[in-house]
Every structure is written in structure tokens, then in C-alpha cells.
N, C-alpha and C positions, 0 to 999 in steps of 0.2 A: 220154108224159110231156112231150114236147117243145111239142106242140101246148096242154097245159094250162100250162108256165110262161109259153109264149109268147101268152097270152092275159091272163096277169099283168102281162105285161114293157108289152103292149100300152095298156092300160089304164092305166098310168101314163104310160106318151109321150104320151096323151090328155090327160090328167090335167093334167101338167106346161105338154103345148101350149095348152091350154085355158086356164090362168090366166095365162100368157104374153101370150095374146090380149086375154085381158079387160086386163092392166094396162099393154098397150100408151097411147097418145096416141090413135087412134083410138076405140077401144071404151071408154077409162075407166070403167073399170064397178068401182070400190074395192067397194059396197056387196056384189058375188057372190063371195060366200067358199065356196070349194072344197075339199072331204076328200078323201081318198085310203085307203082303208083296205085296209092289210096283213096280213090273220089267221096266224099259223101252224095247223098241223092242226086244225079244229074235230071235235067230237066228231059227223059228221054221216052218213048213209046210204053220202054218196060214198066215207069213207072206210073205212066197217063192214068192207069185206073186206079190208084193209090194216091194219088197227090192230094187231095184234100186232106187224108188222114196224117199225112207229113207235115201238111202246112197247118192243120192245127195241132200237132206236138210242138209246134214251135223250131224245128228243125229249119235250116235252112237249105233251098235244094238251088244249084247249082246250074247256069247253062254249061252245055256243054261245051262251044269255046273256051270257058275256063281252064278246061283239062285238056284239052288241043293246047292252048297256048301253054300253061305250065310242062306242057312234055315237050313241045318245041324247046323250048326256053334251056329245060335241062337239057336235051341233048345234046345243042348251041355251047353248053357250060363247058360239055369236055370233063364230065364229072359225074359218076354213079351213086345213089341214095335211095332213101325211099322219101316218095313223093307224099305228102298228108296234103289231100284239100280237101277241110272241113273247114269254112267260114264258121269261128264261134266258139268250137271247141275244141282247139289246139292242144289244152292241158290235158286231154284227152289221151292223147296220140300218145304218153307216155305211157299209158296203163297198162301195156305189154310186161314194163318193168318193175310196175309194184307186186309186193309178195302177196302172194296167194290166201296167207286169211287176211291181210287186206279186203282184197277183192273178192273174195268168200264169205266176207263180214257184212260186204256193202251188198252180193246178191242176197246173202238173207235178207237185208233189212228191207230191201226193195223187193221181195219179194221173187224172185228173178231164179 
């Protein structure tokens, strides 16, 4: 599990360093607009043999036309972001930016 969040985590330090780059003084490159896309569980092979243990966390897992159509959609827009689809837990999606014994607070108490 470690090696596939961390293949997540990675891909956005990419992500992030990469339009950093482009919006430097050096590269100004305004016209390359970059996405980032976040699926929660899709409905996919990888996860076939895990799905019961998702759908009784109560998670919800996703077809994946979801995430076809939401990348269509952005690239249609003419506009780079990062993508979040998580049906449910949006407020979520901000926890990148809460502080650190926040979120150091909440893994203790959870255990985590």
C-alpha cells in the first residue's frame, strides 16, 4: 500500500514542480496548462479483489467513465488544476493544507 500512495504523492510533487517551472521568468510558458487528476476507488480490475472491503467502509467507488468524462471535460475547458473526484468527501481534498499537528493530532487519535 505504501509503494502505491507513494506513487500518488509522487506524481503530484511532479505535478506541482512542473507548473512551477513552466510559470517561472525563465520558461514562461502561461499557454501549458496542467491537470492533476485525483480518482477515489474506481470501479477497475485492480481493485476487483478488494471491493467488498471498500464498500463496507462505506467509501464510495466510482465507474470509471467518471474519470473519462471529468478529464474530457477539463481538457475541453482550456484550463489546468487539479482534478479531486471523491464523491462524499470533498472537504477532504483540502487536508494537504491543514497544519501538521492538526493532522498529527487527528493520526494519533485515530490511531494512524
Amino acid at each position: 500500500m505504501v509503494s502505491y500512495c507513494m506513487s500518488k504523492a509522487s506524481a503530484l510533487a511532479f505535478h506541482e514542480g512542473l507548473a512551477a517551472e513552466l510559470r517561472s521568468k525563465t520558461l514562461n510558458a502561461p499557454e501549458i496548462k496542467l491537470t492533476c487528476v485525483h480518482p477515489t476507488w474506481a470501479s477497475t480490475a485492480m481493485i476487483a479483489p478488494h471491493r467488498s472491503k471498500i464498500d463496507g467502509s462505506g467509501m464510495a467507488v466510482i465507474e470509471p467513465h467518471v474519470v473519462s468524462d471529468a478529464v474530457v471535460k477539463q481538457i475541453l475547458s482550456g484550463r489546468g488544476r487539479q482534478l479531486i473526484l471523491a464523491p462524499g468527501v470533498g472537504f477532504l481534498s483540502t487536508m494537504r493544507s491543514w497544519p501538521s499537528w492538526f493532522t498529527g493530532g487527528l493520526r494519533a487519535i485515530s490511531g494512524t
